[in-house]
C-alpha positions in Angstrom: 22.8 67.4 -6.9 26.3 65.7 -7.7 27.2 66.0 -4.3 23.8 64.5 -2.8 24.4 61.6 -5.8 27.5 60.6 -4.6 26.7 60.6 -0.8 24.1 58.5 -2.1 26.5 55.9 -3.9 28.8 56.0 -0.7 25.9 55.0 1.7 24.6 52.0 -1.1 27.9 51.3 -1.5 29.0 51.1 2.5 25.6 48.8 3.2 26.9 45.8 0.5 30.8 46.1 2.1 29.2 45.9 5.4 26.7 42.5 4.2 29.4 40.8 3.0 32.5 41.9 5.0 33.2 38.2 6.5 33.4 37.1 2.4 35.1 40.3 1.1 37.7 39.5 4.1 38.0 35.6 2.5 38.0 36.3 -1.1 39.6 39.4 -1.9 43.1 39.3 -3.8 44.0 42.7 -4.7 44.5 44.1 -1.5 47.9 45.8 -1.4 46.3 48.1 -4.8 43.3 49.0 -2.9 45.3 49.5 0.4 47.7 51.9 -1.7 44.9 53.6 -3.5 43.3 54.3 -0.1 46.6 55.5 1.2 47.0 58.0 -2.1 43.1 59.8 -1.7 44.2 60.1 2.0 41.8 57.6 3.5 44.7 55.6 5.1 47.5 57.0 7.1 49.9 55.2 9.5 47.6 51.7 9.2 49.4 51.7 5.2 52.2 49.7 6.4 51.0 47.4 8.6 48.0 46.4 6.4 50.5 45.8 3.6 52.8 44.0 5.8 50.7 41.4 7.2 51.5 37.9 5.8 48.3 36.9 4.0 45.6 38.4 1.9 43.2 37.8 4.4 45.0 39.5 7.3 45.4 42.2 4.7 41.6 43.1 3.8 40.6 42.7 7.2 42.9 45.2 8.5 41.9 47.7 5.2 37.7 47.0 6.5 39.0 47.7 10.0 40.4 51.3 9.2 37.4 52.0 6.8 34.8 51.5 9.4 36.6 53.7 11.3 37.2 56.4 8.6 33.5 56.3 8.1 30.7 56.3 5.2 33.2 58.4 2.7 36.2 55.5 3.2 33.6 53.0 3.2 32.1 54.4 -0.3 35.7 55.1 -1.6 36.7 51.0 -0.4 33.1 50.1 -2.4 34.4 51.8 -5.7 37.6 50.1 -5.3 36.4 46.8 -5.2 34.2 47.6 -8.1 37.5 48.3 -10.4 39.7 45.2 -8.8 37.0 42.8 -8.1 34.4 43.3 -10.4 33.4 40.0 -10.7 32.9 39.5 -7.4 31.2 42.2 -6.7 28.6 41.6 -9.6 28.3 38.7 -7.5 27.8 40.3 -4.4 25.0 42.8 -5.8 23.1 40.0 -7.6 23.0 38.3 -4.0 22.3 41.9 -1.8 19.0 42.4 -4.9 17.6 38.9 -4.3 17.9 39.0 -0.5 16.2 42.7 -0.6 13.4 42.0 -2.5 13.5 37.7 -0.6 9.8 37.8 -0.2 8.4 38.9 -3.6 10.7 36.9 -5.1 10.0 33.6 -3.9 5.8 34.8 -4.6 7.0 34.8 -8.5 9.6 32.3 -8.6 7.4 28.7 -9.9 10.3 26.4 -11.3 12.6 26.1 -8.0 13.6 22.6 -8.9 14.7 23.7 -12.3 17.0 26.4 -10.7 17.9 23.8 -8.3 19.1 21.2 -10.7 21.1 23.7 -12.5 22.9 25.3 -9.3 23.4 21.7 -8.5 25.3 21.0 -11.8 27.3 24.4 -11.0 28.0 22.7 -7.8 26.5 25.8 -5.8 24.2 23.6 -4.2 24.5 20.4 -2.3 22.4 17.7 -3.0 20.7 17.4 -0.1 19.2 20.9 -0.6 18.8 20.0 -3.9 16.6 16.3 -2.7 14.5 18.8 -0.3 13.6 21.1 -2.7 12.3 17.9 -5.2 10.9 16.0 -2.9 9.0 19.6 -0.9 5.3 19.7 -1.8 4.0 22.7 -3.6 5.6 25.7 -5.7 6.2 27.8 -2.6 7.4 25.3 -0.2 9.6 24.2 -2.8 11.0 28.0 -3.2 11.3 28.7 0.5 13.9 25.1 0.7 15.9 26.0 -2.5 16.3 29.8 -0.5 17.2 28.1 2.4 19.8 26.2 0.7 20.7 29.7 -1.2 21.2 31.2 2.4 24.1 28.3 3.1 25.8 29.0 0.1 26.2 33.0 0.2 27.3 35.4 -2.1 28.1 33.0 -5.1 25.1 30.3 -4.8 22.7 33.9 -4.9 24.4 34.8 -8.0 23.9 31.4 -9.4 20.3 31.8 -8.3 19.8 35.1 -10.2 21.8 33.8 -13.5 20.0 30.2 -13.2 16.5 32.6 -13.6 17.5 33.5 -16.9 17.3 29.9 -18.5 14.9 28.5 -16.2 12.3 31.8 -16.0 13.4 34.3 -18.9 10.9 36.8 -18.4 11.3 37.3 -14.6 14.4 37.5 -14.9 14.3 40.1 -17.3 11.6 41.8 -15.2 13.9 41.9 -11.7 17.0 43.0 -13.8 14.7 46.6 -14.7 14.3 46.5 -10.5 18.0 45.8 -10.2 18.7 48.4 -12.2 16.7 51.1 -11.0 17.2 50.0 -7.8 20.9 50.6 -7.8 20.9 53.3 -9.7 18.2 54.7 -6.8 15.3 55.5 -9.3 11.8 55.3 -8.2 10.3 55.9 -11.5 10.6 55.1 -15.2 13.5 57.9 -16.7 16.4 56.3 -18.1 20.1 56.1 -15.8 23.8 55.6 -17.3 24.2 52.8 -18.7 20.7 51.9 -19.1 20.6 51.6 -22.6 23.8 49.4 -22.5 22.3 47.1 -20.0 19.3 47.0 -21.7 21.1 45.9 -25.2 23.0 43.1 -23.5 19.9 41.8 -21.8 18.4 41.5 -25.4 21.8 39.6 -26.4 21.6 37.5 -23.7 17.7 36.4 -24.5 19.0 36.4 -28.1 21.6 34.0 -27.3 19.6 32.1 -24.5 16.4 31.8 -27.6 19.1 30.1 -30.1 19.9 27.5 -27.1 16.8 26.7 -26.9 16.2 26.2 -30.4 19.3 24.0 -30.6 18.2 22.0 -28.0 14.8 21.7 -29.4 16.6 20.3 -32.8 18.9 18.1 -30.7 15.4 16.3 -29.0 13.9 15.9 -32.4 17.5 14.5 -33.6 17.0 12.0 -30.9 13.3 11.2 -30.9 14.1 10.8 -34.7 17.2 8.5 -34.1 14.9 6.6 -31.3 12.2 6.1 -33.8 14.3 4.4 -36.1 15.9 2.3 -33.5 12.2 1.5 -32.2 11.5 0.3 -36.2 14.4 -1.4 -36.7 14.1 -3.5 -33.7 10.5 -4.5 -34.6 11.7 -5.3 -38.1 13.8 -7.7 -36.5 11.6 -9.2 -34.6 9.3 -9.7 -37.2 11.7 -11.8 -39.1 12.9 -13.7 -36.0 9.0 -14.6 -35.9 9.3 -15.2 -39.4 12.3 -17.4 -39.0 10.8 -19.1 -36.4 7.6 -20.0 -38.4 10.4 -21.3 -41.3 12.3 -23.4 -39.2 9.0 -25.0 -37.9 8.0 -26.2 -40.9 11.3 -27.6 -41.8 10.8 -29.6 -38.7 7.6 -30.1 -39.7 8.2 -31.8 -43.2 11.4 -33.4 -41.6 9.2 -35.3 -39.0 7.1 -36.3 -41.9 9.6 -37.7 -44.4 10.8 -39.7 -41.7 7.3 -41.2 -41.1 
């Protein structure tokens, strides 16, 4: 069972280094630790030097994803795991983005405020703004979805990350539903029984609705602040243009009576 669990991790594991080789080969820094941790579990022989040796970090991870492929699906699991201790960032990033392209087509069926998640990817600068003008301007909540995926599709890994965090401000609840999927998806369940790590998971997804409620509730005191603060401007200008009338009526009748005296 271990054995079938971790062939099954290698294989998962293998299919997101192989989606996102060309930005694993751009973004990766910690290559000469992974190239040496390869090395040490015996996954890397005579390549070792020459990876290391190459002048850039670039030159470096391509040359480690070369000799993986070659090694096969353990190397490629082992190079997955890797990434996941020096990168784990990225590679949060990376299996937000490999979730929402899997499951692309539901997704876009549920997803109703695209031009919310727009304008906030846009302020994250993860989208241009002329993806961010076609989704606006698209008629309809799925025409509007399939433009803002479109634009998700220029911006790879990171602007599908966005996309999945944006989901939990701008649609809470299914973004709490496709992080149960995500889970059991990764974890490779196909029913309801609980995986490592679930419970942890599930306790920080009710911190961060916690945390995203208390926003909102600041947010909501902030616009009353303001719609308070407007009110008062709204009175105070009326107020003064009651007594400008007022002043004006004065001043008339000083004309008035001055017009009169002279007479």
């Amino acid at each position: 069972m271990g054995m079938e669990k971790d062939h099954q991790d290698f294989a998962k594991g293998g299919e997101l280094v192989k989606q996102f080789k060309a930005e694993l080969t751009e973004r990766v820094k910690e290559t000469r630790r992974i190239a040496k941790a390869l090395l040490t579990q015996g996954l890397m022989g005579n390549e070792y030097k020459a990876v290391v040796g190459s002048s850039s970090s670039h030159q470096r991870m391509a040359g480690i994803l070369r000799v993986v492929e070659e090694s096969g699906a353990r190397a490629m699991g082992a190079l997955y795991r890797l990434l996941l201790e020096h990168e784990p960032q990225m590679m949060q990033e990376m299996e937000h983005a490999q979730f929402v392209s899997k499951i692309k087509e539901s997704l876009l069926q549920r997803l109703t405020r695209a031009e919310a998640v727009a304008n906030r990817l846009l302020e994250e600068g993860l989208l241009s703004e002329t993806v961010y003008f076609n989704v606006s301007e698209a008629k309809g909540v799925e025409r509007r979805a399939h433009m803002l995926w479109a634009g998700l599709e220029e911006g790879g890994a990171r602007a599908k990350d966005g996309f999945y965090r944006a989901l939990l401000h701008c649609q809470p609840l299914l973004y709490r539903e496709l992080e149960t999927e995500r889970l059991m998806w990764m974890c490779g369940m196909t029913g309801g029984a609980k995986v490592n790590g679930w419970d942890r998971r599930m306790e920080e997804l009710r911190r961060e609705e916690k945390k995203l409620l208390l926003e909102r509730e600041q947010m909501q005191r902030e616009r009353e602040e303001l719609a308070r603060a407007r009110a008062e401007v709204e009175k105070a200008r009326e107020e003064i243009e009651k007594e400008k009338k007022q002043l004006g009526l004065m001043k008339g009748k000083l004309i008035d009576n001055s017009n009169n005296n002279n007479t």
